[in-house]
C-alpha positions in Angstrom: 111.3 44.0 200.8 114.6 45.7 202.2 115.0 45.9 205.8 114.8 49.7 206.7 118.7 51.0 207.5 119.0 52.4 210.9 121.8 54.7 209.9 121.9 57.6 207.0 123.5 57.0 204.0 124.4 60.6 203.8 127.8 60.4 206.7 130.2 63.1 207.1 133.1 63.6 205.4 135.9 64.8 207.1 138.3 66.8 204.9 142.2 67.0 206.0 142.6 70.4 206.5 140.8 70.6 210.1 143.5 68.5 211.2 146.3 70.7 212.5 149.0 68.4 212.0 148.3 67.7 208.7 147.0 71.4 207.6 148.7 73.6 204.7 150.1 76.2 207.6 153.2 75.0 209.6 153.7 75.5 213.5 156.1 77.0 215.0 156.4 73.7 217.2 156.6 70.1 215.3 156.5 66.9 217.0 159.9 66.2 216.1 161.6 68.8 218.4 163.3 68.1 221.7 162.2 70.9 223.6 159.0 72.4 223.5 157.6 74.8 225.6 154.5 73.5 225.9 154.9 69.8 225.8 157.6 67.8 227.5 159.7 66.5 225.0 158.4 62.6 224.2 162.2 61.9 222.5 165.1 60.2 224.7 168.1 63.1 224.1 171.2 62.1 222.5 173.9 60.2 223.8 176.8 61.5 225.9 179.1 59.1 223.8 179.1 59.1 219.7 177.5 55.6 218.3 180.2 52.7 218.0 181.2 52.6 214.0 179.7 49.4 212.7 181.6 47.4 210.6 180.6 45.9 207.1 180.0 42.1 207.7 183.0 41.2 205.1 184.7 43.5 207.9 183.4 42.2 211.1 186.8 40.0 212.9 186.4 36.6 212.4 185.9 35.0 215.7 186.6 31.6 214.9 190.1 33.0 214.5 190.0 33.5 218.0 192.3 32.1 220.7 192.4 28.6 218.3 195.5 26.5 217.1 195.1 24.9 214.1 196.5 21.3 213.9 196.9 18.4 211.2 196.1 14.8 212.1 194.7 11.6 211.3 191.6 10.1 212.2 192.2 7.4 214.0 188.4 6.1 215.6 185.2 7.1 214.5 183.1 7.7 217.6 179.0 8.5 217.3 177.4 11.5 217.2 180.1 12.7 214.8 183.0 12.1 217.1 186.5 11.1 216.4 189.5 10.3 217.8 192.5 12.4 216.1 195.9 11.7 216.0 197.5 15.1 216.2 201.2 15.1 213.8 202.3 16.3 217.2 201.5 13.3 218.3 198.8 14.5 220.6 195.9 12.0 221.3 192.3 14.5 221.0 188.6 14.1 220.7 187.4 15.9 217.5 183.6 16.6 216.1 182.6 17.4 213.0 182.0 21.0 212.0 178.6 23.0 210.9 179.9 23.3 207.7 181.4 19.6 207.5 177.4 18.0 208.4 175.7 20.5 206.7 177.7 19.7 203.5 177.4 16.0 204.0 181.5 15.1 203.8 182.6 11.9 205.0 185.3 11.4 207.1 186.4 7.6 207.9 189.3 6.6 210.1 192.3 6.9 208.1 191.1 10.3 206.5 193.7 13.6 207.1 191.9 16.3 208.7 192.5 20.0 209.5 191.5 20.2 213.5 191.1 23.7 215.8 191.8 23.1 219.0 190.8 25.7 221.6 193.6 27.4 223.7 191.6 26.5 227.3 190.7 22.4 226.0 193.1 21.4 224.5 191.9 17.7 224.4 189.0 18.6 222.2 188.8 20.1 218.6 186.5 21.0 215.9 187.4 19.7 212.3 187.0 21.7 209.7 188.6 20.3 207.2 189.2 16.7 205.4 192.5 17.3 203.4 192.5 15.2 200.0 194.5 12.2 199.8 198.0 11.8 197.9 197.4 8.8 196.1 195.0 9.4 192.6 192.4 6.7 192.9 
């Protein structure tokens, strides 16, 4: 046998249009208004200044551009942890590290590899390498 069911089966149905919000009439007042004279507006008013205009991200400036000088060398020592020693064709004497996109792409540099370095405007006894230029010879 069932177990008798402590509530009625028959339950109210609430229909939509005792809701005023959601009713058929409109109000002179809507939620969306800043200033109401009944209710204080819940809304933060606009700004004093216009919004900055975004840029497209093809449009954004590059900030690796920024404040770097970009040097040839040779790779003189491999160091660990991706590390080299770079012979500048200034003949500058720098530390360089590999690159995001170098690791991430798995190149190889060796000592004796030609490499594209940016070195920062503040250090200039560190830079990053971002590129392994291709050799002359046709192996």
């Amino acid at each position: 046998m069932l177990p008798s069911l402590s509530f009625s089966l028959h339950t109210p149905i609430l229909h939509h249009h005792h809701h005023p919000l959601l009713s058929s009439k409109r109000t002179q007042y809507s939620p969306f208004t800043l200033t109401s004279p009944l209710t204080h507006s819940f809304l933060r008013p606009p700004p004093l200044h216009p919004p900055p205009t975004t840029l497209s991200p093809a449009a954004k400036p590059d900030k690796s551009d920024e404040q770097k000088w970009v040097h040839e060398g040779l790779i003189i020592e491999s160091l660990p942890n991706g590390m080299f020693r770079v012979r500048l064709d200034n003949q500058d004497m720098i530390l360089g590290y590999i690159s995001g996109k170098i690791r991430k792409n798995y190149v190889r540099i060796l000592p004796g590899d030609r490499v594209r370095v940016e070195v920062s405007r503040y250090d200039s006894s560190k830079g990053r390498i971002v590129y392994r230029l291709r050799t002359s010879t046709p192996s």
